[in-house]
C-alpha positions as CSV (number, residue, x, y, z in Angstrom):
1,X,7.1,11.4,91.7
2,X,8.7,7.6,91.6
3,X,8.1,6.5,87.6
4,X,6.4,3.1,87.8
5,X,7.9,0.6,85.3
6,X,5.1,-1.1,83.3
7,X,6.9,-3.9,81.4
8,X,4.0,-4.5,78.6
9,X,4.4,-0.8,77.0
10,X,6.8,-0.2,74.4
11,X,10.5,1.8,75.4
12,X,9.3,4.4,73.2
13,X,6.4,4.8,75.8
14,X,8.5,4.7,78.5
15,X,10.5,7.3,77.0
16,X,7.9,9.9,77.5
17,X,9.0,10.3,80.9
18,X,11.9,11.3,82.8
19,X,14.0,9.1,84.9
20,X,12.2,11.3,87.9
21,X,8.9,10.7,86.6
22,X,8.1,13.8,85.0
23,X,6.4,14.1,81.4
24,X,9.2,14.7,79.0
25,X,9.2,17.5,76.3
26,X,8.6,16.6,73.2
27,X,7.6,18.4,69.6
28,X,5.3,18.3,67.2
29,X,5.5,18.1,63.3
30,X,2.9,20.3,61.8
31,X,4.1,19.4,58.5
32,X,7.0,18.5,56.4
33,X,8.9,21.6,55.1
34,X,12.5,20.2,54.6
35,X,13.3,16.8,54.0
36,X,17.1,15.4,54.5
37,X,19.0,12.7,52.9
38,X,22.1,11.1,54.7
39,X,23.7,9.8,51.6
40,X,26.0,7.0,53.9
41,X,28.2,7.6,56.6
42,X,31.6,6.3,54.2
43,X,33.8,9.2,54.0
44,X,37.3,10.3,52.3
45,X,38.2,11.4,56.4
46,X,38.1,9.6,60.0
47,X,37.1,13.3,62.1
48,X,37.3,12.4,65.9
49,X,34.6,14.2,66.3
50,X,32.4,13.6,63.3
51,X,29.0,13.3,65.1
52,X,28.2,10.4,62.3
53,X,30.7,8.6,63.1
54,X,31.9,8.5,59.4
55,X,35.1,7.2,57.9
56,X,36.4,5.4,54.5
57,X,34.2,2.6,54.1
58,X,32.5,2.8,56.6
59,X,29.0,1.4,56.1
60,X,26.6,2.2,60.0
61,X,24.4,4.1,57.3
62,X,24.6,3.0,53.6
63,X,24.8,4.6,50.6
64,X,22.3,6.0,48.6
65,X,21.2,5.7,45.1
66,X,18.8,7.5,43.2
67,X,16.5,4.7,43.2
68,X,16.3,4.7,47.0
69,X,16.0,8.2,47.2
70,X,13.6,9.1,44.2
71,X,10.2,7.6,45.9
72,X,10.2,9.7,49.7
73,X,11.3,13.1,46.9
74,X,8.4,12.0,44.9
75,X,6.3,11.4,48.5
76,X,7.5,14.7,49.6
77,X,6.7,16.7,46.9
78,X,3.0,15.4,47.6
79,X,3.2,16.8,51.1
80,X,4.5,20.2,50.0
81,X,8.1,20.1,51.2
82,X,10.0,23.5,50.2
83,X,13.4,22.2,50.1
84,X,15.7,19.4,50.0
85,X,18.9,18.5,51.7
86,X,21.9,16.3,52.0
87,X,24.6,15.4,54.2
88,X,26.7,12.4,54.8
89,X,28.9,11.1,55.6
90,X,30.7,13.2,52.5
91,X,27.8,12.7,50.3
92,X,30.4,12.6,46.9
93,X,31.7,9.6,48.0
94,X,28.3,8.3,46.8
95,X,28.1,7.5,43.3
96,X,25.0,8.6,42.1
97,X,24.9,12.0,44.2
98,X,25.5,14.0,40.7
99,X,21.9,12.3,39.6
100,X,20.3,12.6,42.8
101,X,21.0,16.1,42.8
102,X,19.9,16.8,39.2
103,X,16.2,14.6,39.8
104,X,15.4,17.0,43.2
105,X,16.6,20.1,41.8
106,X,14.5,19.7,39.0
107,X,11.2,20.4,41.8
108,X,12.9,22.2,44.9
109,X,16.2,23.8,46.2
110,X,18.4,21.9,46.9
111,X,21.2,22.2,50.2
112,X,24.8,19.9,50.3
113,X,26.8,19.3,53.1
114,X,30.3,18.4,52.2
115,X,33.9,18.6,53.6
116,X,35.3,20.1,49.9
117,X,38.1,17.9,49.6
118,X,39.1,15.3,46.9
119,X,35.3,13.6,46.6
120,X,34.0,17.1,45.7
121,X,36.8,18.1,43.7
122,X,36.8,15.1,41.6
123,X,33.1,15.9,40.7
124,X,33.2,19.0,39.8
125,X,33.0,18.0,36.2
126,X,29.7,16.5,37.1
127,X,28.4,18.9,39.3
128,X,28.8,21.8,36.6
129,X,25.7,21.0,34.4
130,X,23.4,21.6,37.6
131,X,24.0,25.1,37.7
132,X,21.3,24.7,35.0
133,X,18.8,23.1,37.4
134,X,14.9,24.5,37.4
135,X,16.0,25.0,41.5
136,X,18.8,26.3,43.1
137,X,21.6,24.0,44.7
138,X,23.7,25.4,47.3
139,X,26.9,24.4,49.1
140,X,27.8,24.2,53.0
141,X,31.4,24.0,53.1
142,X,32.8,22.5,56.7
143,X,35.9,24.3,57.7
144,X,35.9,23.5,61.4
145,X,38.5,26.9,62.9
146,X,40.1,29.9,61.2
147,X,43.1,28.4,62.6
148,X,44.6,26.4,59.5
149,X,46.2,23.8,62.1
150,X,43.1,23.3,64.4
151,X,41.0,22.2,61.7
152,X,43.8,20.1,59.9
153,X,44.4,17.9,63.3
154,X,40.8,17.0,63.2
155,X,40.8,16.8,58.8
156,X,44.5,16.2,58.0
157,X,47.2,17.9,56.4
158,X,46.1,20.3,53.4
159,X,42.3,20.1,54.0
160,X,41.8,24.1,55.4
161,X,43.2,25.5,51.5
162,X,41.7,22.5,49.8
163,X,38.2,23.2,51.5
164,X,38.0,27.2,50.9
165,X,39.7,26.5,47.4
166,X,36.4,24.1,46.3
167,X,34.5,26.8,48.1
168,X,36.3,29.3,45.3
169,X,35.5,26.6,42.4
170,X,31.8,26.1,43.6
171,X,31.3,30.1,44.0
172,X,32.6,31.0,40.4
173,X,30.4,28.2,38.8
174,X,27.8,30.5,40.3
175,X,26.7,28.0,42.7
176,X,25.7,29.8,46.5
177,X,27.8,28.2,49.2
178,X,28.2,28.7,53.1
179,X,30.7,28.0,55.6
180,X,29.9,25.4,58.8
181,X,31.9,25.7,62.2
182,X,32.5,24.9,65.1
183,X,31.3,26.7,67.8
184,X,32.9,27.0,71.4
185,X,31.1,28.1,74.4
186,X,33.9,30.1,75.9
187,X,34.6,31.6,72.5
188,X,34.7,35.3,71.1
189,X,32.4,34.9,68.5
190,X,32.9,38.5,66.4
191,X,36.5,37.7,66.7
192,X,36.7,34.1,65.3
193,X,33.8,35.5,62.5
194,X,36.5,38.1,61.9
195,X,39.2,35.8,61.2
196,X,37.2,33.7,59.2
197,X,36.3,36.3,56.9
198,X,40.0,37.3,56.4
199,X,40.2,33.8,54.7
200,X,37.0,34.4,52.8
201,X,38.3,37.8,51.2
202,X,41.9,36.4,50.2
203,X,40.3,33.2,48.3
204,X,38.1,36.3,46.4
205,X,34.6,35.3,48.4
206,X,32.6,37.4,49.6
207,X,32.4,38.5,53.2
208,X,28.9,38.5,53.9
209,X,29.0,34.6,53.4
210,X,26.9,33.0,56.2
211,X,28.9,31.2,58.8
212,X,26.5,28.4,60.5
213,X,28.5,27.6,63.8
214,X,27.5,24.1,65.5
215,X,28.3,22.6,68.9
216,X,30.1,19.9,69.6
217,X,27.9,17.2,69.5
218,X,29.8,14.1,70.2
219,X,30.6,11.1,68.1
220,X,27.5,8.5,67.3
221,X,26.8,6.3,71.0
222,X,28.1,8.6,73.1
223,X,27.2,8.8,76.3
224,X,26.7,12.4,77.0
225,X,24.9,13.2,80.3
226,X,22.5,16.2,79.6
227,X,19.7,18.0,82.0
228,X,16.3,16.3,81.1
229,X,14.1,17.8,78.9
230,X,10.4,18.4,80.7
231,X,7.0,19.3,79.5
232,X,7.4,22.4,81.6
233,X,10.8,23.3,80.7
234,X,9.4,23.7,77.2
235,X,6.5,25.5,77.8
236,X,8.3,27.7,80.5
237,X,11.5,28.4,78.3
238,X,9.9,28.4,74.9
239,X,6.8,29.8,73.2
240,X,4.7,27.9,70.7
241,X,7.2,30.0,67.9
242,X,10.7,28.6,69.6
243,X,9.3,25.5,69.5
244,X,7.7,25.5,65.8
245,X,11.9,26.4,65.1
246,X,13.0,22.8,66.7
247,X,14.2,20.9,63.6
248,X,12.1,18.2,64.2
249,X,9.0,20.5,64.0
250,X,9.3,20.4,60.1
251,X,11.7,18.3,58.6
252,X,12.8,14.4,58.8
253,X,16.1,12.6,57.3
254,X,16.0,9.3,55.4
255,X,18.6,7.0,56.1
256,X,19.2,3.8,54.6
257,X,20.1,0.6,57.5
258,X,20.1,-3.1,56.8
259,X,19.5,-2.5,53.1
260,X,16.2,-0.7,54.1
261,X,15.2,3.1,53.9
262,X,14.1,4.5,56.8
263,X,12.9,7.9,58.2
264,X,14.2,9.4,61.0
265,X,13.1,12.7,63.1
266,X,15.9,15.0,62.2
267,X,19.7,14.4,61.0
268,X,20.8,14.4,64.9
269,X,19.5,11.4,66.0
270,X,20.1,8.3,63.5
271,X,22.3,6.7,66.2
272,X,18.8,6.0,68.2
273,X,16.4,3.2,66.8
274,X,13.8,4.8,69.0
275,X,13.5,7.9,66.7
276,X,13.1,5.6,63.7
277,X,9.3,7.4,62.9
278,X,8.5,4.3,60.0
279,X,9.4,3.4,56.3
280,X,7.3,6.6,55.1
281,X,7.0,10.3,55.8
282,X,3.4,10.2,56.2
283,X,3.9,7.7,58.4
284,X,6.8,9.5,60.0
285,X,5.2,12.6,60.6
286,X,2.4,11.6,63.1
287,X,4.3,10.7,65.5
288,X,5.5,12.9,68.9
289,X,9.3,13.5,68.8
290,X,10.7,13.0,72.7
291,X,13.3,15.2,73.4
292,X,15.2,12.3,75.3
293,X,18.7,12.3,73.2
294,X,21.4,14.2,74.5
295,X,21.7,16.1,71.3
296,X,18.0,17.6,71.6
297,X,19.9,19.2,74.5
298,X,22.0,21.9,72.1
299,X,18.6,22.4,70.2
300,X,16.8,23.6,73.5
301,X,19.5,25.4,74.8
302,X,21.6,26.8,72.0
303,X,18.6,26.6,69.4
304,X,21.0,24.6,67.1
305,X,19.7,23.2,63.7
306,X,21.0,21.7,60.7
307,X,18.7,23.8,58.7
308,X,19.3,26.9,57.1
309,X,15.4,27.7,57.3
């Protein structure tokens, strides 16, 4: 089947079909269970491979203030979101993240993404008092390898000790925290798990901390050739439960662009105007999510998520 071009519908109507003409998959939000925040995509590091892009001062998202975030918590809370979430970027190197943090843990759990070097550290002082929050705030700790000098060439030099060292801090301030990896295709997974866990038990961590492994999903723009998501490849390789997992099936990220707050479908996808869903959630949450970005690719084949749902 040829795909007709019809030059007086939007791309984002286009974009419901393959470049073969076939109806591309696409998802659903039943409703909005998890919202995420990406506090700016300025960082204390320049990872290769950070799939935002991030780096000091670096500005393709903006950062946040309470007062941008506080209206979609308060519009979230009236749609009956569980939880709340935050990622960056390094979310620390935003000012006001100690204050955003203490307004949305005072209604829901909270989640924070953070690399757990010198912007974390330096806010510990601040980040204390919240252990005292009506809602639980919890701590994903990126420590790419077990290897010390694979995840320093990506991080720089002291950034393995310094990481699981904040982990230490966070964990005997009673916070929870987890660990996020890398994860290789060719890899022996109970053997790297292992090794991490070695690391855990001599900084005095538990073992049992969960480990939430992530593919690598390529630096902001990329262009990453993928198989094409169809209708039928979603009906025929998932069931109406796989595909209620799909982030983008309950949750949605604000980011802030052009000095204007904006909601996108999920955290993997702000490098694409097309998944720009509107300036609310309500708004947001009608529309159909195309799988069309290369990313939704490790979501259908390797069920990855952001989420810790």
């Amino acid at each position: 089947m040829e795909l007709i071009e019809i030059t007086d519908i939007s791309r984002q109507q286009n974009r419901r079909y393959t470049p073969r003409g076939e109806p591309r998959g696409y998802i659903e939000t039943q409703r909005l269970r998890e919202l995420w925040f990406n506090t700016g995509t300025a960082c204390n590091l320049a990872c290769p491979f950070c799939l935002e892009g991030s780096k000091p001062g670096d500005d393709r998202l903006q950062l946040m203030t309470l007062a941008d975030v506080k209206p979609f918590i308060d519009e979230a809370l009236q749609l009956g979101v569980e939880n709340f979430s935050f990622t960056g970027g390094e979310p620390f190197v935003a000012r006001d993240m100690h204050n955003i943090l203490a307004y949305a843990a005072q209604h829901r759990p909270c989640l924070v993404l953070t690399n757990g070097t010198a912007p974390l550290r330096q806010r510990l002082d601040q980040i204390a008092p919240l252990i005292e929050a009506a809602q639980p705030i919890r701590f994903r700790i990126s420590i790419d390898y077990p290897e010390p000098e694979r995840h320093e060439a990506g991080r720089g030099p002291g950034t393995f000790n310094e990481a699981l060292a904040s982990m230490k801090a966070l964990y005997d301030l009673g916070f929870k925290v987890s660990l996020a990896r890398q994860w290789e295709p060719e890899e022996d997974t109970p053997a790297v798990e292992a090794s991490f866990r070695k690391h855990l038990r001599e900084y005095g961590l538990p073992e049992d901390l969960a480990l939430v492994s992530f593919p690598d999903f390529a630096p902001p723009n990329s262009q990453v050739q993928t198989p094409e998501i169809t209708e039928h490849c979603m009906t025929t390789y998932h069931s109406v439960q796989s595909r209620a997992d799909f982030m983008c099936a309950f949750s949605r990220m604000v980011v802030k662009k052009d000095g204007q707050s904006r909601v996108y479908a999920c955290t993997l996808v702000d490098d694409d105007s097309d998944y720009d869903l509107g300036g609310s959630l309500r708004e947001s949450l009608a529309a159909q999510v195309m799988l069309s970005h290369h990313r939704c690719y490790s979501c259908f084949k390797y069920g990855a998520s952001c989420s810790e749902e």
